[in-house]
matplotlib code that plots the C-alpha trace (Angstrom):
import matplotlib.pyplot as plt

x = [0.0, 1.5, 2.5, 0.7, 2.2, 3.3, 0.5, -1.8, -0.9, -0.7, -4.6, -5.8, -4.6, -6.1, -9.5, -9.1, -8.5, -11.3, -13.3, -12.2, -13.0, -16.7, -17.3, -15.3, -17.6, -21.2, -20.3, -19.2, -22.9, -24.7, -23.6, -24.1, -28.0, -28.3, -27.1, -29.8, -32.1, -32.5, -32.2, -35.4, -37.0, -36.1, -37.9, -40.8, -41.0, -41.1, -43.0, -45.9, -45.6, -46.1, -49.5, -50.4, -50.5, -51.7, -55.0, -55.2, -55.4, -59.0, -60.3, -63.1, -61.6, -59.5, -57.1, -56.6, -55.4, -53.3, -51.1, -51.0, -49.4, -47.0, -46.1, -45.4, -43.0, -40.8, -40.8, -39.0, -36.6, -35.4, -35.1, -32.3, -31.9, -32.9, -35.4, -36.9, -37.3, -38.9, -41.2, -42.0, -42.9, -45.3, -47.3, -47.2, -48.4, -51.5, -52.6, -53.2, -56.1, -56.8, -59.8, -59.2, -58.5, -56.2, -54.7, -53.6, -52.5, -50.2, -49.2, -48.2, -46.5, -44.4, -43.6, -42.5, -40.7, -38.9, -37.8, -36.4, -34.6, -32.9, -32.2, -30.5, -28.2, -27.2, -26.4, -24.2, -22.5, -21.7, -20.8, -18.3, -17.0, -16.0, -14.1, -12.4, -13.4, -11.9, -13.2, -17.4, -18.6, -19.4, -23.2, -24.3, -24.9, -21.3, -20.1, -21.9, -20.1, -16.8, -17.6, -19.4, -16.0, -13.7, -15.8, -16.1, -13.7, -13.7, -14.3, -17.1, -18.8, -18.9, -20.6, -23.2, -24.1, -23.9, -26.2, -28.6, -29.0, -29.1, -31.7, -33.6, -32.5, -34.9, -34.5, -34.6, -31.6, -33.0, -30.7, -32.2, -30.9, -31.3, -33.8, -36.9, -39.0, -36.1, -37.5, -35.9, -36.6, -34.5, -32.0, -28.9, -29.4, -30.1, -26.6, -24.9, -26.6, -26.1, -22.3, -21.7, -23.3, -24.8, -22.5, -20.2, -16.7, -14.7, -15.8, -18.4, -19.7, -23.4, -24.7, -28.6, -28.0, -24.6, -27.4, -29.9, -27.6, -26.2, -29.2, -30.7, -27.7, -28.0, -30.7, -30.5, -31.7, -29.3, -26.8, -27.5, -26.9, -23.5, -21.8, -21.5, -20.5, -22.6, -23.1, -21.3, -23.7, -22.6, -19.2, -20.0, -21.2, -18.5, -16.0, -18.2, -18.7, -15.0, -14.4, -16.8, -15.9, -12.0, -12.4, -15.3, -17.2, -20.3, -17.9, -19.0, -17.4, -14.5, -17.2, -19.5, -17.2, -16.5, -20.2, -20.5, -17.6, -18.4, -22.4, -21.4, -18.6, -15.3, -12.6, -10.1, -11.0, -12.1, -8.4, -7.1, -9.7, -8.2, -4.7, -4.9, -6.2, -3.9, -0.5, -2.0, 0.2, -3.4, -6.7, -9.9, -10.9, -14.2, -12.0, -9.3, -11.8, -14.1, -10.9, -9.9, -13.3, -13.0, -9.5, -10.5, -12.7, -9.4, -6.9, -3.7, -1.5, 2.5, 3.9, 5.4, 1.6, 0.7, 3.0, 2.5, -1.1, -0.9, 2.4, -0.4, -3.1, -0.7, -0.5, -4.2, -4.4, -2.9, -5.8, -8.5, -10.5, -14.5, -15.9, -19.2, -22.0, -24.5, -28.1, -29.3, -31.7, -29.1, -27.9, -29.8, -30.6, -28.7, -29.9, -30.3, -26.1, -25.8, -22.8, -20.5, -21.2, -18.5, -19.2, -19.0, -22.6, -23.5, -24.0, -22.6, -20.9, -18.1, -17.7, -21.5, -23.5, -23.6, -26.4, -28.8, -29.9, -28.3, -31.0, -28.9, -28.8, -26.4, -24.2, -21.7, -18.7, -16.6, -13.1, -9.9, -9.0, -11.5, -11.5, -7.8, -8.1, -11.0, -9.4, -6.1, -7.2, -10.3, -9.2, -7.5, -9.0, -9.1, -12.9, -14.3, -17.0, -15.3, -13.3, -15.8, -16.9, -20.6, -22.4, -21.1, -23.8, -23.6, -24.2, -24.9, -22.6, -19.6, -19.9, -19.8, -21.7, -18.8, -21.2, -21.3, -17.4, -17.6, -17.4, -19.8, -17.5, -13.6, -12.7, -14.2, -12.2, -9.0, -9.3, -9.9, -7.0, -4.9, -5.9, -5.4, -2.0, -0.9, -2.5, -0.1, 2.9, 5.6, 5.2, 1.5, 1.3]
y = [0.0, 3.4, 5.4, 9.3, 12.4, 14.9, 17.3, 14.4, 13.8, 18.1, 17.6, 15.1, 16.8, 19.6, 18.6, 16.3, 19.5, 20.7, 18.3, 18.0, 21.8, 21.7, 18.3, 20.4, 23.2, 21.2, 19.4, 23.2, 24.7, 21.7, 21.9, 25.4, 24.9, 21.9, 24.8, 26.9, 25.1, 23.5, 26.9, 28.2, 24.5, 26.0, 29.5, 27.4, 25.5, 28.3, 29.9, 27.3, 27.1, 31.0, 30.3, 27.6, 29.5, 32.9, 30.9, 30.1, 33.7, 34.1, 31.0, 31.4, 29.3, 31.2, 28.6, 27.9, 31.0, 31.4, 28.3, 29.9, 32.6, 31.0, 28.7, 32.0, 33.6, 30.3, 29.7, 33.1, 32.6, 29.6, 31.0, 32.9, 36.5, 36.7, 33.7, 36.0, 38.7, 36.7, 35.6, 39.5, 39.7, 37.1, 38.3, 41.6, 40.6, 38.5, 41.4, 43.6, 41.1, 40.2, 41.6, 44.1, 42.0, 40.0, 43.0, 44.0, 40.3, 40.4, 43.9, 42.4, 40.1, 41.9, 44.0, 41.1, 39.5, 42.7, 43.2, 38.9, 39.7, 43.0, 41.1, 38.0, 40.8, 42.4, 39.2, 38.4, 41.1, 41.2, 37.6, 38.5, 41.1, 39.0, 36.5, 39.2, 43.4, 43.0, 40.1, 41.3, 42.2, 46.1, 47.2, 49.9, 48.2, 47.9, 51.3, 52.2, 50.0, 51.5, 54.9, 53.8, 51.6, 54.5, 56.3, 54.1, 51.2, 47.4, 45.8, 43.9, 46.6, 48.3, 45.6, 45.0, 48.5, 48.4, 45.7, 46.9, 50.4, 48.6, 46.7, 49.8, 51.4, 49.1, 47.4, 51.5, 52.3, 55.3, 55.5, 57.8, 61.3, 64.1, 65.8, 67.1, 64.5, 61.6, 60.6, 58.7, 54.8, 55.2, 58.0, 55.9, 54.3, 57.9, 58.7, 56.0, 56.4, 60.2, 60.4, 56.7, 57.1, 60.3, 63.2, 64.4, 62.9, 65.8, 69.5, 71.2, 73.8, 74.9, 77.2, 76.0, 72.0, 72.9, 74.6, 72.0, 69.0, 70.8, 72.0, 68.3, 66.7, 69.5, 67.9, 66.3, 63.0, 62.2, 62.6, 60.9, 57.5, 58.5, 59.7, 56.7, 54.0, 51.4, 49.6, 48.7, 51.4, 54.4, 53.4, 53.2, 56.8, 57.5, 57.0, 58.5, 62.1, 62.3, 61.9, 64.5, 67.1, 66.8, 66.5, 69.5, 68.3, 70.7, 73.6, 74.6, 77.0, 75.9, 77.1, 75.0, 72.0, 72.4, 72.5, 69.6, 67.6, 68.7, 67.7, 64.0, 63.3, 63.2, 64.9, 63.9, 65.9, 68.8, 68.6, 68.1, 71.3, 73.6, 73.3, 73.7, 77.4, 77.9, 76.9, 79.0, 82.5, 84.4, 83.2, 84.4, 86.2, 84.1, 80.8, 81.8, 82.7, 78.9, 77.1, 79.0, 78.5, 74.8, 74.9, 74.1, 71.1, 69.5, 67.5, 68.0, 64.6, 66.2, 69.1, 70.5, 71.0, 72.9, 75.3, 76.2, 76.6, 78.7, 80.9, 81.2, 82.1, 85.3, 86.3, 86.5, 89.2, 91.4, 90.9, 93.3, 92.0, 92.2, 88.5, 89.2, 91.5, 90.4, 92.6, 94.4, 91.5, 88.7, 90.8, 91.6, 95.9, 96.5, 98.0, 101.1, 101.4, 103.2, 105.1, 102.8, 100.1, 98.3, 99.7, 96.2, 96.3, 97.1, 100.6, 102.1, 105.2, 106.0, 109.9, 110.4, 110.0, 106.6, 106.8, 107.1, 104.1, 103.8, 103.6, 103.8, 100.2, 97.1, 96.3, 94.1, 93.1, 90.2, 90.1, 88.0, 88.9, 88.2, 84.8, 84.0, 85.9, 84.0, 80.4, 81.5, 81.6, 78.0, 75.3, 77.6, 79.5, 82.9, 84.0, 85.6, 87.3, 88.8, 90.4, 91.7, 88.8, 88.7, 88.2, 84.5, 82.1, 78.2, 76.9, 73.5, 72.3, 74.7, 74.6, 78.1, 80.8, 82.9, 86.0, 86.4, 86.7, 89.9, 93.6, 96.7, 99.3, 99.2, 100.2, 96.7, 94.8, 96.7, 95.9, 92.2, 91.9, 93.7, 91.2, 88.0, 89.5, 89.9, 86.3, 84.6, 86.5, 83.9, 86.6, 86.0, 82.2]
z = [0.0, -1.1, 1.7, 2.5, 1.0, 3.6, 2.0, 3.0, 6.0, 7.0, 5.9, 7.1, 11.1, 10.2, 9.6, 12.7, 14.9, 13.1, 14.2, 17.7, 18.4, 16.9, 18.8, 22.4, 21.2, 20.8, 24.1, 25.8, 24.2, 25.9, 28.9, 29.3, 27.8, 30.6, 33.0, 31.9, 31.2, 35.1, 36.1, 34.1, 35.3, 38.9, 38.2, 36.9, 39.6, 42.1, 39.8, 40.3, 43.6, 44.1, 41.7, 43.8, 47.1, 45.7, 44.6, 47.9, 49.3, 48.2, 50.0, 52.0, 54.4, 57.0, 57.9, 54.0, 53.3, 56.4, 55.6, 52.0, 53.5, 55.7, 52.9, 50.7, 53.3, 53.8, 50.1, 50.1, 52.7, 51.4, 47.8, 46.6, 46.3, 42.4, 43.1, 45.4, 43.0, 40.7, 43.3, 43.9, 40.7, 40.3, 43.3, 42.1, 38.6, 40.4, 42.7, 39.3, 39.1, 41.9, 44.7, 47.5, 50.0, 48.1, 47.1, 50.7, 51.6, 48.5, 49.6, 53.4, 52.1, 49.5, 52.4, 55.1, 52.0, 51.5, 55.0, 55.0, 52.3, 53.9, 57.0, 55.2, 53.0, 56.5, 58.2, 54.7, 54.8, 58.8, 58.4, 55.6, 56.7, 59.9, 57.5, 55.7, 55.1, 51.3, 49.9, 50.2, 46.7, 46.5, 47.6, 48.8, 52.4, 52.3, 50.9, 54.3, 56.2, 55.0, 56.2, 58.9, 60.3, 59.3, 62.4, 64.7, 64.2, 63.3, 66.2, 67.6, 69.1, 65.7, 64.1, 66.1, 66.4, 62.4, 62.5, 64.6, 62.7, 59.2, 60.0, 61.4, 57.9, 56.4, 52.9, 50.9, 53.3, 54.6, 57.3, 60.5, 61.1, 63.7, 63.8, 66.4, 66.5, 67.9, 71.0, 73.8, 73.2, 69.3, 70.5, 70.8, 67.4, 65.6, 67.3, 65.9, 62.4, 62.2, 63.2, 62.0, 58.3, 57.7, 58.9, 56.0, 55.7, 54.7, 56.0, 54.9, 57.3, 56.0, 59.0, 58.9, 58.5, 62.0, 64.0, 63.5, 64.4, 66.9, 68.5, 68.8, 69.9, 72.9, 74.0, 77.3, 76.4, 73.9, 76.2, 79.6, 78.7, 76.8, 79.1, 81.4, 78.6, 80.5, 77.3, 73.9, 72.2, 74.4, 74.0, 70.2, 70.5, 72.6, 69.6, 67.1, 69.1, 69.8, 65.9, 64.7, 67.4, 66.9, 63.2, 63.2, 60.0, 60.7, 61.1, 64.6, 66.7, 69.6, 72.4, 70.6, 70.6, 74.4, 75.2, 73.3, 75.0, 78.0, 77.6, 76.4, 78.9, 77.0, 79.1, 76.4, 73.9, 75.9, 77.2, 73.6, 72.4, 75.7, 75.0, 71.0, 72.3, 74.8, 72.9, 70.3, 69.5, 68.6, 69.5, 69.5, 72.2, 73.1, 72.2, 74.3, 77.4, 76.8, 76.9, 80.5, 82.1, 81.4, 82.8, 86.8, 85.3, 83.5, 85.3, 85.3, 84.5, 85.3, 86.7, 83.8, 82.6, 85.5, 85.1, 81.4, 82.3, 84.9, 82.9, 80.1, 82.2, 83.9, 80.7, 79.7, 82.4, 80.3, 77.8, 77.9, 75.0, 75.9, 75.3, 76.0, 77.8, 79.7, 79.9, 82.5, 83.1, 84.1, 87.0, 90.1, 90.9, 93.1, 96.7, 98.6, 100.4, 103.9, 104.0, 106.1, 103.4, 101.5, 97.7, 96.1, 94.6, 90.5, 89.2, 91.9, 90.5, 93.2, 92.7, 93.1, 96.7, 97.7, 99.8, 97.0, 95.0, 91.6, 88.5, 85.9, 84.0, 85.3, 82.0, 82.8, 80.8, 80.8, 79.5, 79.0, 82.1, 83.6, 83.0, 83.8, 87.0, 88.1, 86.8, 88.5, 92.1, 91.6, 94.3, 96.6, 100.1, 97.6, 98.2, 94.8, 96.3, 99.1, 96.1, 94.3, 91.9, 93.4, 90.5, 89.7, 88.3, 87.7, 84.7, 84.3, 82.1, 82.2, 86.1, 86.1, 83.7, 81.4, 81.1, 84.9, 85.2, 85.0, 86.4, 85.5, 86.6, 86.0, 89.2, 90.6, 87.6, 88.3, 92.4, 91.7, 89.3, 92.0, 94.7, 92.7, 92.0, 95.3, 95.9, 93.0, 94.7, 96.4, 99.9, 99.8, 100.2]

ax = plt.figure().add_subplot(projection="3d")
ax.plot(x, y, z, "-o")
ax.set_aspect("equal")
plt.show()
């Protein structure tokens, strides 16, 4: 038998690969039409089972339709997520024809669907993101969860608190914010949603939305289970507060931040807050004045600390710069003086006749000085009032109010700044 040419033989492979790859190819195509094809006999059998059980929802029989429904939510929770959607749609298709009160069953349970499905993506994604943070898919659950842990941190506090404010979210997402109407039972959660998810990541001070947060998170109730950090949520909120008032997102003022430390309980930052203002070369007059009348509530952790506050605080009695005046209201008239009297009260011009009753109006003024005069001499035997400082007033959450340090006449301011000099002096201790 005559042997193949080499032209033969270059052939004859050819068309054999040729045939191999349109016999790979037919086997590849039917595979992947088995695939599909058991996943569209999977829709079609959930599909008749959704039929089924929606023609049970207009039974007259009570129990009939009440196992319909309770077949039609477990049916869902064992699907998966698109089966689930195709599910929705089926129901939703029905109730188009259907009567009113199928109409609303369809409509509950589209809605209690809804809300499985929610719960099932947040426990996915908590329960990856306790494997491993980068290997969950993007969603927007979890492009929450990123900003959210950038706040507030990783841990297993974090989460749960995530958990428990996703789910209050609800399947839209609409994730709660401040506002008037938070009451006390959901004010932790709005708290952690807020600051966790809401609050702007980079600054972007827009006066009306800073006054409104800042007025709500004023509010006493929001604040007086934060403080102690009995529970995982307070210390949650804990984290969160520090972060926004250190990092200022809402642009509010350094009085503002104080108050707002000093409300929720973080001596930290109102420490960290205090000496940014006093290690700084110019400050505001008002800052520099909030961060001294906090001063006597901060402790002092070495000795070297001590003595730069109180060298910075001699020096702010040099500074004459008014902070504030307080009306004629906040200050009691003063009384009727005899002439042996000691002339410490408001309004009471010196070069007139004392024993007359001033009428003229009580202004009184507060200044720098003021301030560091009054801070300089807290925790020692130095009485204030005896000095002239009578018209002190607490304030609940600054201990003492900054609009009553303060003198009407300049003659009182300059006798009280003599006296707590001599008090600072070596020879008077």
């Amino acid at each position: 038998m005559a042997g193949f040419t080499d032209r033969e033989i270059f052939v004859s492979c050819r068309c054999g690969g040729i045939l191999i790859g349109i016999f790979v190819g037919i086997i590849s195509t039917g595979a992947a039409d088995e695939n599909q094809v058991v996943y569209e006999s999977d829709q079609r059998r959930i599909e008749i089972q959704v039929e089924r059980y929606l023609d049970r929802l207009d039974d007259d029989s009570h129990a009939t339709r009440k196992r319909a429904i309770t077949g039609l939510l477990r049916l869902a929770h064992d699907s998966q997520p698109q089966q689930n959607h195709a599910i929705i749609q089926t129901m939703l298709r029905r109730s188009l024809f259907a009567d009113l009160e199928t109409q609303l069953a369809i409509d509950r349970l589209v809605g209690d669907i809804t809300l499985d499905i929610h719960h099932q993506n947040v426990e996915r994604v908590i329960a990856a993101i306790e494997v491993d943070t980068q290997a969950t898919e993007p969603s927007p659950l979890m492009s929450t969860w990123q900003t959210f842990s950038s706040r507030a941190g990783t841990g297993e506090e974090a989460r749960q608190a995530f958990r428990e404010i996703a789910v209050y979210a609800g399947p839209q997402l609409s994730w709660p914010s401040l506002n008037a109407r938070v009451d006390s039972d959901d004010a932790h959660l709005v708290l952690i949603s807020h600051l966790g998810c809401v609050a702007p990541q980079m600054p972007q001070p827009f006066r009306p939305q800073s006054e409104r947060v800042l007025a709500v998170m004023k509010r006493t109730l929001l604040a007086a289970g934060v403080s102690s950090g009995s529970d995982a949520n307070a210390r949650v909120i804990g984290r969160l507060i520090d972060r926004t008032i250190l990092e200022n997102p809402y642009g509010w003022t350094l009085p503002e931040r104080l108050h707002m430390a000093l409300l929720y309980d973080r001596p930290r930052v109102v420490s960290t807050l205090r000496w940014e203002v006093l290690r700084c070369e110019d400050p505001l007059a008002r800052d520099l004045a909030a961060a001294i009348l906090v001063t006597p509530r901060c402790t002092k952790s070495w000795i070297g600390e001590i003595e730069e506050e109180v060298q910075r605080l001699v020096t702010a009695l040099e500074d004459r710069r008014v902070v504030c005046v307080a009306p004629e209201q906040l200050v009691a008239r003063p009384l009727p003086i005899v002439l042996n009297q000691q002339i410490h009260r408001r309004g009471v011009d010196v070069g007139g006749d004392v024993s007359e009753k001033s009428n003229f109006p009580v202004i009184l003024r507060t200044r720098v000085q003021d301030v560091a005069a009054w801070a300089l001499v807290q925790g020692t035997d130095f009485d204030t009032r005896d000095h002239g400082l009578i018209g002190l007033q607490a304030d609940p959450i600054w201990g003492t109010r900054l609009a009553s340090i303060g003198f009407a006449t300049e003659w009182e301011r300059t006798a009280f700044l003599e006296s707590v000099r001599r008090y600072q002096e070596p020879s008077a201790n």
